[in-house]
C-alpha positions in Angstrom: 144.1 10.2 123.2 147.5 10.3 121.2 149.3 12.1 124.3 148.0 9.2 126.6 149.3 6.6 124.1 152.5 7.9 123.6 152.8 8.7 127.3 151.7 4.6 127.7 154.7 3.8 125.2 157.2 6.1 126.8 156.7 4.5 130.5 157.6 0.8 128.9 160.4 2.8 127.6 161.4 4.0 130.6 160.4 0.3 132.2 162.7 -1.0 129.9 165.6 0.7 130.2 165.1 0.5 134.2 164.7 -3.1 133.9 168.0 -3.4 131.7 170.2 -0.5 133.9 168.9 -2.7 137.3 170.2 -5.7 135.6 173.6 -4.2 134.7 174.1 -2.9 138.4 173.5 -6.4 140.2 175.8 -8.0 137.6 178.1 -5.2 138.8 177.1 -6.0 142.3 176.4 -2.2 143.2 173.9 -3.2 145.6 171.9 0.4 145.9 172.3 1.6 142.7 170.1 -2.1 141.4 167.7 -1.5 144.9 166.7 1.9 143.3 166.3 1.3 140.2 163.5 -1.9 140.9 161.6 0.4 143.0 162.2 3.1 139.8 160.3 -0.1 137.6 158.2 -0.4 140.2 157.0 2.6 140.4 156.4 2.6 136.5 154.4 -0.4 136.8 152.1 1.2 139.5 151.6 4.0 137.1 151.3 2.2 133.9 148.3 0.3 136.2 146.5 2.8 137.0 146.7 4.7 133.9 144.9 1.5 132.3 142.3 1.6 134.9 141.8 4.5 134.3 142.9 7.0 136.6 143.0 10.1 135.2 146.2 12.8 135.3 148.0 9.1 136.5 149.5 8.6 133.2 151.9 11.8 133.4 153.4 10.5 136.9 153.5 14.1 137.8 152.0 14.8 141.6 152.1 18.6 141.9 150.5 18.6 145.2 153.5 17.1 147.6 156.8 17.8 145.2 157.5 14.0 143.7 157.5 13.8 140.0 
């Protein structure tokens, strides 16, 4: 239960510091770079979802089975 907490707290971390760096790069108007990093927040909003609905393993982000992390 602790591992799946802190792995909760550490993808709003990550959320947050996506959030922040894609704000920085459209003020900076590099295009790409803030494209990326909302689908990066995304992404960590997909798995912070499903890791509160309950799908197990989801919470690590890790998919051994085709290579993404």
């Amino acid at each position: 239960m602790e591992n799946t907490r802190r792995s909760h707290e550490s993808l709003e971390y990550i959320q947050s510091m996506v959030d922040e760096l894609a704000h920085m790069a459209k003020r900076e108007r590099y295009e790409v770079i803030a494209y990326l990093l909302e689908l990066a927040s995304i992404e960590v909003s997909e798995v912070l979802r499903a890791s509160e609905a309950g799908g197990a393993g989801s919470v690590t982000g890790h998919d051994e089975g085709n290579g993404t992390a």
